[in-house]
N, C-alpha and C positions, 0 to 999 in steps of 0.2 A: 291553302285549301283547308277549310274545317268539316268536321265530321255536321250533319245537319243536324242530330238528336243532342250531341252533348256538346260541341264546338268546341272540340278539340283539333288541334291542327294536326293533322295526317299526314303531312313533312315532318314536325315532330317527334311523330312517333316513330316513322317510318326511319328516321337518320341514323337509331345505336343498329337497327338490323344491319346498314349499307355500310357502316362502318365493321361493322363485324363483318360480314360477305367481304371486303374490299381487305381489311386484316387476315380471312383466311387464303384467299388468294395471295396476299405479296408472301407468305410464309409458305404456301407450295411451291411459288414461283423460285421463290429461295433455296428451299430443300430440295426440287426439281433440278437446281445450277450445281447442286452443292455435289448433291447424287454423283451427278453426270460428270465431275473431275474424278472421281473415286474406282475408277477402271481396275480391276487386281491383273487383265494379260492387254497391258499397252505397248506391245515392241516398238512402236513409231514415239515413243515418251520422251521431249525435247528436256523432260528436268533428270535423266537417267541418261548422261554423257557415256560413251564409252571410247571418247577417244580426244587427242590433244586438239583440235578446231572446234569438235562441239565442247569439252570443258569449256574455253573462252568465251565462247557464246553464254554458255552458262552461267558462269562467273560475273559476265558483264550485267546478263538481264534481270538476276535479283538484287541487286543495288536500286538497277534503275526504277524496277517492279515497287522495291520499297518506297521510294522516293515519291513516282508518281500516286503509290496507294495514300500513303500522307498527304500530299495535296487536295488525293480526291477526299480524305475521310474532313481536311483540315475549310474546304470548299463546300462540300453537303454538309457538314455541323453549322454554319457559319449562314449557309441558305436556310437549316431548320431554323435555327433562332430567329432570323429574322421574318419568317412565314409565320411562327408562331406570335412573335411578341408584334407584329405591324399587321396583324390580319383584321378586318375590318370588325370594331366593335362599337360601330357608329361613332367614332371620335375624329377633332380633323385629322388631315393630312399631318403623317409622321415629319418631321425637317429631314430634308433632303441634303445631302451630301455634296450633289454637284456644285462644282468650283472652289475645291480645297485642294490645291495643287500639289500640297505635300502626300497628303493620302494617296494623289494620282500618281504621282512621281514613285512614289513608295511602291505600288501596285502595276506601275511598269519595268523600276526594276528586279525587282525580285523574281519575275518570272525569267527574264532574262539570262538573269545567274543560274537559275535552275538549269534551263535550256543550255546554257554555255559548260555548266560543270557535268552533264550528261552527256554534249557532244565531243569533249575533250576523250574522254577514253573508248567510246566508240567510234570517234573515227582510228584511233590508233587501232581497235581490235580488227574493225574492215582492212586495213591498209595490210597487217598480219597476216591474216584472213588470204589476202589475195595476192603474198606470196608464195609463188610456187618451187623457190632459186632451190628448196633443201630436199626435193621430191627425186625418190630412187628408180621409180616404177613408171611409165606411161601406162596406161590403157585408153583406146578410143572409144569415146561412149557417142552413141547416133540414138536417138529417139524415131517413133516414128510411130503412125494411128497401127495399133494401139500396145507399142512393145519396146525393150529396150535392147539395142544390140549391143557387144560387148569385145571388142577387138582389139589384140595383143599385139602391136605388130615386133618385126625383126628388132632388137635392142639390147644393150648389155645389161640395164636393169630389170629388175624382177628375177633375178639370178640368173640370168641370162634368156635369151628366146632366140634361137635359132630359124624357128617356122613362123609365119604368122598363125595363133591361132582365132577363133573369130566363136565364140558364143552369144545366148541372151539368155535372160531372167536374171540371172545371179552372177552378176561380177566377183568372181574369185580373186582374193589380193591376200600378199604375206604381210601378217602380223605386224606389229608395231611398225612399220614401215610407211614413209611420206610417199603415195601415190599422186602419178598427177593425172588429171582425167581430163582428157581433150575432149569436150562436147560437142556436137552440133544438132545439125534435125534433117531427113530426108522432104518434112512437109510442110507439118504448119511448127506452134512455136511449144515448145513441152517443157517443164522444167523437173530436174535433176535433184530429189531432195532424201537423203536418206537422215531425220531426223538426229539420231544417236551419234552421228560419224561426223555433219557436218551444216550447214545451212541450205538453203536453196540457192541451185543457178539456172537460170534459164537456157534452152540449148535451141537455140536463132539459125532457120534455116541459113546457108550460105557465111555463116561465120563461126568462127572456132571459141570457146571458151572454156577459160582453165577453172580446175576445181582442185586443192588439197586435201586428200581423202584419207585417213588413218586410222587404225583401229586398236586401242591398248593388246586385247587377246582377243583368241581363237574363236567364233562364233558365229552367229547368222544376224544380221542388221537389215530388218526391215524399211522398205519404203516406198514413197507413191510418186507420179507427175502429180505436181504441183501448179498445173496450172492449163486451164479448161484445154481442150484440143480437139472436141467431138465428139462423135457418140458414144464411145467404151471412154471416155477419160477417166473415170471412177473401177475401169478394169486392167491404167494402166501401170501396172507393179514393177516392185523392180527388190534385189535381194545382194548385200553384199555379204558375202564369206570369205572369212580371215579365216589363215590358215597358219598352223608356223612351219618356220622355212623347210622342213623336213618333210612335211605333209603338203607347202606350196609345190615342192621338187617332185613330189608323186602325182598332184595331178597335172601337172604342166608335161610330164613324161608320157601320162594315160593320153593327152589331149593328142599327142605327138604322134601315136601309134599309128603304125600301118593298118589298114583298112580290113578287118577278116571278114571273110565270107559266110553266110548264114550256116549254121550246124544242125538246123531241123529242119522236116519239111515243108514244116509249115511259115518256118521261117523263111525258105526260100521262095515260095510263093509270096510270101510278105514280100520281098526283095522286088520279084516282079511287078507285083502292084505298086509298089513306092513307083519303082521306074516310070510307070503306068499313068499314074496317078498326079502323084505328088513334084517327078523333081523337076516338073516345069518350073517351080517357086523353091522349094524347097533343097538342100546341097548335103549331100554327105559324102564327105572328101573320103578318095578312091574309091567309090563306088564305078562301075565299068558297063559298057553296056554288051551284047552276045561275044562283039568283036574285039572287046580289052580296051576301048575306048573311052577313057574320064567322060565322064556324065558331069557337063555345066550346067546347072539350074539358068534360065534367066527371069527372073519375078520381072524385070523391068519391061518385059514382054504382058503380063498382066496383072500386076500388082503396081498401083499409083507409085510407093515412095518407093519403087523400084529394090524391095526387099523382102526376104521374107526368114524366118528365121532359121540357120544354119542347125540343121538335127544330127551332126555327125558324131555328136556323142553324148545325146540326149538323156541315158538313163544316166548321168553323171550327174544331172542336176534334182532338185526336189521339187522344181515347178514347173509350166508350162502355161500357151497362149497368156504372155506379158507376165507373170507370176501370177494370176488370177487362180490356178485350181493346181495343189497338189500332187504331183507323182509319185509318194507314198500316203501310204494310209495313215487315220489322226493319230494311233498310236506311237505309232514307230515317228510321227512329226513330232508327238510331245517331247521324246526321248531324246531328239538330234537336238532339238532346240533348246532344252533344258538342262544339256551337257556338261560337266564341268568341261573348262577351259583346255585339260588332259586328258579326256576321253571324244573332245569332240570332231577331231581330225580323223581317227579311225572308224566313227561313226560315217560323216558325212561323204569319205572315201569311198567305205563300201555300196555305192550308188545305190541303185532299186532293181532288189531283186525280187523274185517270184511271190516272196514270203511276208511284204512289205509294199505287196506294188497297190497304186489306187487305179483298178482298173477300170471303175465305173466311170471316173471321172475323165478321162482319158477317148473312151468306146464312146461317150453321147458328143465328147466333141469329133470326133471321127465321123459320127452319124448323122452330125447332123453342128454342125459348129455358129453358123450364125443364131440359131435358136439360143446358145449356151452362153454367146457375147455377143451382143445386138454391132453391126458389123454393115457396110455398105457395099453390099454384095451382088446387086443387080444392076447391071452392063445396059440395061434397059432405060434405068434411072439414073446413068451416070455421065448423063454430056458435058459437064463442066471436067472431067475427068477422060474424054473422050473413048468412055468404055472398060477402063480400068477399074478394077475392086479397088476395096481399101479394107483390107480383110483377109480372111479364109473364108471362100465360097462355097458352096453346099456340092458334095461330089455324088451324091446319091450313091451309094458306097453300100455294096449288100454285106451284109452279116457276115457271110464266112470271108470277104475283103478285110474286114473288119477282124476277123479271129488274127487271120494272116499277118495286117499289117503289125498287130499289139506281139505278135509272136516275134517280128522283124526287129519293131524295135528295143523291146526288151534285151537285146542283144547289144544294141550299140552305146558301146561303155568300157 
C-alpha cells in the first residue's frame, strides 16, 4: 500500500514502529518472568532444601535444569541462524538437507544419550525416594475437601505414643528424624506436597501411600494440596513442624493431657455452646456431657468425608480451617517463623495466648465461615451427596455465642 501524495509505501514505514512495539513487549514480557522468580518470603521454595529427600531432589534437578537449558539455548541459536540467513530475500530455494542419513543418524542419537544419561540417576533418586525401610516415626496423613488430618497412632517410634493422638493443619514431627507418612483421602484424590521436606504424593481414596518426610532442624515447612480437588483447593494448607526431641516429648505430653474444665464464665458458657453447637462434627477428647458421659462427635452423620477436624487442643497449633488463616497475629507469626533453630521450640510451645491471639480472624469464620472459604454447604444443593456438606456450614451463631465460644477455646491447649 502507498501513500497517494508521495508514494511511499506505508508498510515501510510503518515496519521499525512494529518492530519496536513487538521489542518492547518481549523485553517486559521477560522482565515480567524474571520479576516473578525474585520472591524475598517463599516458604514453599523447592531450591531452599531443608531436609535429606528434598536435598536429592535438588541435587538431581540442576544438572538436569543445566543440561536441558543447553539444549534449549544450543536448539533456539541454531533455529535463529537459520531464520535469519534462509528468510526470504527473493532468491531460490535454500538446499535442503533431507536424505543425509548421517546427519539423521547423528540427530537421533544424541538425543537419546541425553535422554538415557538423565534417566540413569533419576530413576535411582525415585527408587531412594520411595524407600521408606530407615523411617522411625509413623504418622497417618488423610486428606479431605478441604483440610489435612494428622494422626499419631499407638507405636514405639516417635519416642514412644502410648495414646492415639489425632490433629490437622500442622503435622508435628521430631527433628532430623526419617518419618514415614501413611497417606490416603476420605473423597476425592489430593496430594501431599510440603516443597522444602520432600516431593509430591498423591493421597488416592481407598489406598495407602507411603511418604519419607525429614526435616534437618527445628522450624515451620510450609505447604499446599497439589492437586485440584474442588472448590477451596487453593485453601487447602497443610504445615510441618520439627521440633527437637526435647520439645517433640513436650508437646506429645501436652497433646496427652487429661481434659480440664473451663475456668471462666464465659468459658463455660463457651463449653455449652460447643456441646450445642459444634460437637455433632467437631471432638474434643474428654469433654462430657451434664451426666459425665464422653461426648462422640459423629461428622459422618453430616459431613460428606465423614470428618471434621479434632479441636481438642486447638490453641496448640498456629493455624486453622486447612492452615488457610492464622491463630496468631502477623507479628508474633513473623517471630515463630523467623526463629533461630534454638529459640524456636520455646516459641511454638507456648501456643496462643491472649497477647498474641488473631481473633478476628477466628470470629468471621465463626460468623459466618462459608463466606471466608467458599465451601458446599447447602443440603439443598447436595443430592449427589445425598444432603451431606462438604464443609463447615453456616450456624447463624449470635455475637455473644461468639464471645463464649473464642473464650472456650482459647483454653484448649
Amino acid at each position: 500500500m502507498r501513500d497517494s501524495e508521495t508514494g511511499t509505501s506505508l508498510n515501510h514505514v510503518n515496519l521499525p514502529n512494529r518492530r519496536a512495539r513487538t521489542l518492547k513487549f518481549a523485553a517486559l514480557a521477560t522482565a515480567g518472568l524474571f520479576v516473578a522468580g525474585c520472591a524475598t518470603n517463599a516458604p514453599q521454595d523447592t531450591t531452599d532444601p531443608a531436609g535429606t529427600n528434598a536435598q536429592q531432589i535438588y541435587d538431581l534437578s540442576w544438572p538436569i535444569f543445566a543440561i536441558a537449558g543447553l539444549v534449549g539455548v544450543i536448539v533456539f541459536g541454531v533455529l535463529a541462524f537459520v531464520i535469519v540467513r534462509d528468510r526470504d530475500r527473493g532468491q531460490p530455494i535454500p538446499e535442503q538437507t533431507h536424505g543425509k542419513p548421517k546427519l539423521e543418524i547423528a540427530l537421533t542419537i544424541l538425543p537419546a544419550l541425553i535422554l538415557i544419561g538423565v534417566a540413569i540417576p533419576t530413576v535411582g533418586v525415585i527408587m531412594d525416594l520411595d524407600d521408606t525401610s530407615d523411617t522411625e516415626c509413623v504418622v497417618n496423613v488423610t486428606g479431605q475437601q478441604w483440610w489435612w488430618e494428622f494422626d499419631y497412632p499407638v507405636q514405639d517410634g516417635c519416642g514412644g505414643i502410648t495414646e492415639p493422638i489425632v490433629t490437622s493443619g500442622q503435622m508435628v514431627i521430631p527433628a532430623d528424624t526419617n518419618v514415614l507418612i501413611r497417606g490416603t483421602s476420605r473423597d476425592v484424590i489430593h496430594s501431599f506436597w510440603i516443597p522444602r521436606l520432600n516431593g509430591k504424593r498423591d493421597m488416592v481414596p481407598g489406598r495407602v501411600h507411603n511418604l519419607r518426610m525429614q526435616a534437618n532442624e527445628p522450624g515451620i515447612y510450609a505447604g499446599q494440596c497439589a492437586e485440584f480437588c474442588g472448590l477451596s483447593h487453593a485453601n487447602m494448607r497443610m504445615e510441618v513442624v520439627a521440633l527437637d526431641d526435647g520439645d517433640f516429648e513436650t508437646w506429645k505430653a501436652n497433646q496427652l493431657e487429661d481434659y480440664e474444665s473451663p475456668t471462666s464464665e464465659a468459658a463455660l458458657r463457651g463449653e455449652t455452646s460447643f456441646v450445642t453447637n459444634c460437637s455433632r462434627c467437631h471432638q474434643i477428647d474428654g469433654i462430657t456431657d451434664a451426666d459425665g458421659v464422653p461426648i462422640v462427635s459423629r461428622p459422618d452423620q453430616q459431613v460428606y468425608s465423614g470428618a471434621a477436624p479434632n479441636l481438642t487442643n486447638l490453641m496448640t497449633r498456629n493455624t486453622f480451617a486447612g492452615a488457610s488463616w492464622d491463630l496468631i497475629n502477623q507479628d508474633y507469626r513473623d517471630e515463630v517463623w523467623e526463629a533461630s533453630p534454638e529459640e524456636f521450640g520455646d516459641l511454638y510451645l507456648a501456643g496462643v495466648t491472649d497477647d498474641v491471639f488473631n481473633e478476628v480472624d477466628l470470629r468471621e469464620w465463626l460468623r459466618n465461615s462459608p463466606t471466608k472459604k467458599p465451601m458446599y454447604t447447602d443440603p439443598l444443593e447436595l443430592e449427589a451427596t445425598d444432603g451431606l456438606v462438604r464443609g463447615m456450614p453456616y450456624l447463624a451463631l449470635s455475637e455473644d455465642q461468639i464471645d463464649d465460644l473464642l473464650a472456650y477455646l482459647l483454653e484448649r491447649k
